[in-house]
Each structure stands twice: as C-alpha cells, then as structure tokens.
N, C-alpha and C positions, 0 to 999 in steps of 0.2 A: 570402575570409575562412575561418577556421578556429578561431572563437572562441567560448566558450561565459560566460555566467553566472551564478553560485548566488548567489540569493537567499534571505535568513534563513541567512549563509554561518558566525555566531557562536551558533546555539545548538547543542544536543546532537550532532544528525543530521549540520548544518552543519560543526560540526568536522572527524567523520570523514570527511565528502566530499572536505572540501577539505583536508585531511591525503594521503587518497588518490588522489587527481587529479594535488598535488603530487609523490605519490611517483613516480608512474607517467611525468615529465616535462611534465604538461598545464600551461596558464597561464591559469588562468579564474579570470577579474574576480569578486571575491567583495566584497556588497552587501547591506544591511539596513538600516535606518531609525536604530541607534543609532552617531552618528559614529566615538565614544571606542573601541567596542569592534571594529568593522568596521577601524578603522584603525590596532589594536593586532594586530589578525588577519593584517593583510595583512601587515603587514612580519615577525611571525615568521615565515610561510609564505614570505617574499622576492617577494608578489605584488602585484597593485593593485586598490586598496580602492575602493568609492563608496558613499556613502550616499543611498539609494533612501529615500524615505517612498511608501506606495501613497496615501495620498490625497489626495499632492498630481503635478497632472501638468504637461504631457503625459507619460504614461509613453511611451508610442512612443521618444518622445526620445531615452529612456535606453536605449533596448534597439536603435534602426536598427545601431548596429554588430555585434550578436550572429549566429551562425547558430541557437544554442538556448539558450533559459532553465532553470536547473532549481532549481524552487520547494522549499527546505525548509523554510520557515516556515508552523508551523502554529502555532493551527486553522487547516486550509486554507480552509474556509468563507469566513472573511476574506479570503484571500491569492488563490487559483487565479483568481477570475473579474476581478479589475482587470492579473491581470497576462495574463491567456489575450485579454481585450480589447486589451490593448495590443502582444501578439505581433499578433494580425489585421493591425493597422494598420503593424507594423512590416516584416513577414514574415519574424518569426524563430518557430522549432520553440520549443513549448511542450512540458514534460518538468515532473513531480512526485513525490515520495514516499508521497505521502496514501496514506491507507486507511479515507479516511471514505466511506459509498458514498451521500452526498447528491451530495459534491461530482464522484464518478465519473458519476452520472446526470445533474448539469446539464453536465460538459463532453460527455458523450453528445447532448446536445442544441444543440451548436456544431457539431456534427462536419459538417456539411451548409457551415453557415459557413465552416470551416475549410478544407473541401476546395474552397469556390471562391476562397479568399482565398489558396490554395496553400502551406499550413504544416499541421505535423501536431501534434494533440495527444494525447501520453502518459502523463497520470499513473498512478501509483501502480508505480514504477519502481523501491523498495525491496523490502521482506520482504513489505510489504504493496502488491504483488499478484503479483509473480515468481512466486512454490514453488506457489502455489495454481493462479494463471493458467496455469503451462505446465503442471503435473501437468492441470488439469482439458481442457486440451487435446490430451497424449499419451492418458488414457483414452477421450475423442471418436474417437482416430484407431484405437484398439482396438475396440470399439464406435459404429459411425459411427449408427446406428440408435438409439443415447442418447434419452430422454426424459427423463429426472430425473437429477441431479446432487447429488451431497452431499459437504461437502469437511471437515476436521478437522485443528485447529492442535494440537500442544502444545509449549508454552515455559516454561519455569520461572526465564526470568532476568528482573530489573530493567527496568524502563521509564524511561525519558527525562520531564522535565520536560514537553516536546512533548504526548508521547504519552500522559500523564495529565491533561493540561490538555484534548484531545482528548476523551478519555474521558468526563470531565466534562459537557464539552458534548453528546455523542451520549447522556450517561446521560439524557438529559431528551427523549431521543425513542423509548426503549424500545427494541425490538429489529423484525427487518426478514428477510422470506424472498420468495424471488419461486417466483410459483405462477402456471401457465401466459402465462407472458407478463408478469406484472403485479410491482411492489412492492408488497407487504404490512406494514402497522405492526402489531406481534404485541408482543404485553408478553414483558418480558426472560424470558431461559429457556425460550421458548415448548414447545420439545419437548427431548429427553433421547434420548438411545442409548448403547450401547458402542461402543467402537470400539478396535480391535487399533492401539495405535501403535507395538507393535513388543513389546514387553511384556506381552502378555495384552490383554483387553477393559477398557478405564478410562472411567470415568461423562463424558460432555460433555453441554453444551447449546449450543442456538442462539444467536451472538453475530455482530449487526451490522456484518457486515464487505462491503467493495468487491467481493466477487466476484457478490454479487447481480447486479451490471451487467457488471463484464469479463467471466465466465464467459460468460455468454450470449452478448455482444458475440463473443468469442474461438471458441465452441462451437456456437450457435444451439440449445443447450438451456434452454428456458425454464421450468423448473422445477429452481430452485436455492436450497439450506440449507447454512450456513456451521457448525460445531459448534467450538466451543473446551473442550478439557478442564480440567473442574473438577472437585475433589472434592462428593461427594455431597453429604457435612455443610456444602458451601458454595451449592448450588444452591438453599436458603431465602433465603440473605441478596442473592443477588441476586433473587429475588420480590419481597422487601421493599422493596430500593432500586425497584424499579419502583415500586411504590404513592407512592413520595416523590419521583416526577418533577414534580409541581407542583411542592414547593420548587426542584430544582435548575435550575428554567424559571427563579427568579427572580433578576434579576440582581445585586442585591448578594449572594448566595449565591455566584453564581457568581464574583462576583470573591474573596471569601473566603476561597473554594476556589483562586482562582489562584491568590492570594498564602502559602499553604498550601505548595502543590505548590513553587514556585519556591524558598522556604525549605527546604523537606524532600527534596527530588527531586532526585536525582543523572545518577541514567545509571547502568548496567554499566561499573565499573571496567576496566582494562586488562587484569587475569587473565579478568574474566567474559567480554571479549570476545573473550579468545583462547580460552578454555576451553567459555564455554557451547555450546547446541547446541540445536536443537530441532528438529521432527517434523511434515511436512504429509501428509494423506492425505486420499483421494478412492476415490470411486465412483460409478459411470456404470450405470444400468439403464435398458432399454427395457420396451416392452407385453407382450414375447413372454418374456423369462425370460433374456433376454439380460445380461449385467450382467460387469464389469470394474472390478476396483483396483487402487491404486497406493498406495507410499508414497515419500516422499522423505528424507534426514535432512540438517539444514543445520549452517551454523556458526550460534554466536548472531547472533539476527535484526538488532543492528546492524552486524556486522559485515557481513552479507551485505551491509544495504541501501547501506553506503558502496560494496562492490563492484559491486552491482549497478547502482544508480544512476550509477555512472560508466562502466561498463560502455555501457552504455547510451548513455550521452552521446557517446561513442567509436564505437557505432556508425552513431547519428546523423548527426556531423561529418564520418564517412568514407565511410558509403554512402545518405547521405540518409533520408530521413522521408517515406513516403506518407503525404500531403494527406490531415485530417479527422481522426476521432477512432478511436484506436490501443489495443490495453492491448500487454503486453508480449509476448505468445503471436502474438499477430497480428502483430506488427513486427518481431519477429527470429525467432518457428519456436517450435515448443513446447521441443527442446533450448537454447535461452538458459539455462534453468537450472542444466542440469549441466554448462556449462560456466566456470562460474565456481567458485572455490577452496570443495573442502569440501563439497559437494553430492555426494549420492550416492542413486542411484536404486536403490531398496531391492526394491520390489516394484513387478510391471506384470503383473498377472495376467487373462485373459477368462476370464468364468464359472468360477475356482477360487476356493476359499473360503480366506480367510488369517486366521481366528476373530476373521469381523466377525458381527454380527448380518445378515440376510437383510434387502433395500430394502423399505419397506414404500408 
C-alpha cells in the first residue's frame, strides 16, 4: 500500500492540503463527517470521497486500508485522540497539523503505546510546529550544552476559521511555559521581551503554543517560552481577556463564538497566500554564558503548512515512520524546513549578538 488519508479534507487547512497533494500527482482519500460537502470536494479535485463521523465506529474499519492519516480537523482536542486510537488498532501512521500543546502532550503520552503497537505519531506537521521545531533544533546542535530555550513567531496575515475556533477554545485555559521539566499554566502575556525579527527589537509576549512539548521532546531542553509579537498598546487587552476565561469556559459562549467565527472568518485569500510571509526565531542558552540564535523567514503560514504537511506525508509513505511519538525535527532532521519552498535560513549565530536582548 501507498495510501494516505485527510481527515477534515473541506475545511480551510483541508483545502490547501488536498489541492496540493493533488498537484503534486498523490490520490489520498479525502474524509469528514459532512456528506454534501466531502463529496462536492472530491470529485472537483478528480478524487475519492468518504464520510467519516468520529463518534460513531469502529473507526479501525475505516482507516485498515491506509498507510497514514493526516488529521486537519480542528479543535484537535476533539479530533486527534478517536482517531490516534483507532490508527493503534489499525496500524496506520498517525500525522496532524495541530498546534494546540494540550493535545501534543496527550499524544506524548501514547508514544510508549505506539511504539509497541508499531505506528508512529506526528502531529503538528504544519506551521505549527515545522519553523519552530527544526530552528529549535539546529540551535541544540549549535549549543549542544542548551539549558533554556526561547522561540518567537511573527505573522501578520489572516487566520482560518479552524484556527480562531482554536483559539477560542485555548483562550479559556490562559497561557503555558515549561520550566525544568514541567508545564506550567501562567495567565496570558505571562512575561514580555524584545526581540530582533529582522527589523530592530519589537515588543512579544508569551503565547501557548506546541513547542512547550515538541521542543524538548526534539531538543531534551527542558526549559522552554514560546513569544508571539504583539504590539505593546495590545499586550493589556490580552491581560484582560485573561481575567474573562471564566466566561469563555462557558459553553454556550463558546458556541456563540463559533457561530461568530464561521460567519466572519475567512482564511488568507489567494494574493495573501502567495504574498504573505512570516518570521520564526529562537535562542538557546546554557549555565556557562554559552548562548546561540537563529532566525528563519517563511511564506505565509498556510501556505507552508499545505507544503509541509504533505511534505511529510510523502516522506512517510516512502521512507517509513519510526514507532511512537515523533515531532517533525525528530522524524526527518532539523533541515526539513528549509527544504521546502520559500524558507530561508536567515541567521544561526553561537554567542553573537544580532540586537536581541541578553537570556535572562
């Protein structure tokens, strides 16, 4: 077998997967829970359609023909653990896009499972955790003595209906830093720094993102802070939304809020996606004064994640998946990243300064 399939293949994410899967000549079964729209998908793409509900099963069923799944249906929360259960039973390669880091720490905790059941699983196979996952692993291999770790997004394009329905949901659990060894739940914005994204020093804070777990998984540095740039005059209003994660715990808010998003929520257009762009950076310091950065520049982060994510899939299907739990630095080499379109490795410096502030 040589067969792959995307689940959640008609929302945002899904599209571009399964747009560039097709381009590339691949013929993977694309699947989602709504009939009408799974099988309006398939036949413009010339492929074949099924409609998957996760909670009704046996899933196994649906998947013994596969060699790997790859999950785009988010919130993953919902979606990753009926169907990462049902690869077990299947023995097909479990593959995601997520970049919620709940859902990277419970498949962290199959990985044991997984690797006696002999399937591997990879989430977070998009933007969210490629540029992060491999930079924070080429500065390890700079700095093998690393103790701390600090990584920095910035993007200024459009979000997918997905990935603000997402957001939503993790607003209601604050923000997240791992500090020797552990996760930490920290109120949103927990800490602030500058940081050079190519442009001078621009104001970030702490935001909840999957490298809390891949990095260390990827690095064995257990002291790891995610920073997303934001402007200054915005780093109160995310304070405040903190204080208001009681209301968005509650569920008819949160549906509110869905029905919000699905109504107003687009995606990055076709120019945003050839046009936009965006910026990851990282730094690696030990106990001695030792310390290394890097920065990377991508295309817009969906564009990547359809490349990547199929990327991926392809390496998969061709050269296999070591058993247990994977990120993507660990499964194909910290360069996975810049080899895909549009990635460029900007800076990889040990102990030179490229006007970051000093690790504290």
């Amino acid at each position: 077998m040589d067969s792959f399939l995307v689940y959640g293949s008609y929302g945002y994410t899904g599209r571009l997967i399964a747009r560039e899967a097709a381009a590339r000549g691949r013929s993977p079964t694309l699947a989602g829970r709504d009939r009408d729209r799974v099988t309006e998908q398939a036949a413009d793409l010339g492929l074949e359609g099924r409609t998957i509900d996760l909670t009704e099963g046996p899933l196994e069923d649906e998947l013994r023909e596969f060699d790997a799944v790859l999950n785009c249906a988010g919130p993953f929360d919902r979606t990753a653990e009926p169907l990462v259960l049902a690869c077990l039973e299947s023995n097909t390669d479990y593959l995601d896009v997520t970049g919620e880091f709940p859902v990277f720490e419970r498949l962290r905790q199959y990985g044991e499972t997984a690797r006696a059941a002999g399937i591997g699983l990879l989430p977070g196979v998009g933007f969210d955790v490629v540029p992060t996952d491999c930079l924070a692993a080429m500065l390890h291999g700079e700095l093998p003595t690393a103790e701390r770790l600090r990584l920095g997004i910035k993007s200024d394009d459009e979000i997918s209906p997905g990935t603000a329905r997402t957001m939503v949901e993790l607003a209601g659990q604050g923000g997240v830093v791992r500090r020797n060894g552990r996760l930490l739940t920290v109120p949103a914005a927990y800490r602030s720094r500058k940081i050079n994204f190519g442009d001078g020093p621009e104001h970030a804070v702490t935001i909840p993102m999957g490298d809390v777990v891949t990095a260390a998984h990827s690095t064995g540095i257990e002291s790891v802070e995610v920073y997303g740039a934001v402007p200054e005059r915005g780093e109160p209003l995310l304070s405040a939304a903190d204080s208001l994660r009681w209301l968005l715990e509650r569920p008819s808010v949160e549906r509110a809020a869905t029905r919000a998003i699905d109504a107003l929520v687009d995606g990055p257009d076709g120019s945003a996606l050839a046009t936009g762009s965006a910026t990851v950076w990282g730094e690696v310091a030990d106990g001695d004064g030792g310390r290394a950065t890097g920065r990377l520049s991508t295309p817009n982060p969906y564009a990547l994640t359809a490349d990547a994510a199929v990327s991926a899939v392809e390496r998969v299907l061709e050269d296999g998946l070591e058993a247990g739990f994977r990120t993507p630095a660990s499964a194909f080499g910290a360069e996975f990243v810049t080899e895909l379109a549009g990635v460029e490795l900007d800076v990889l410096e040990s102990n030179a300064e490229v006007g970051l502030e000093p690790a504290d």
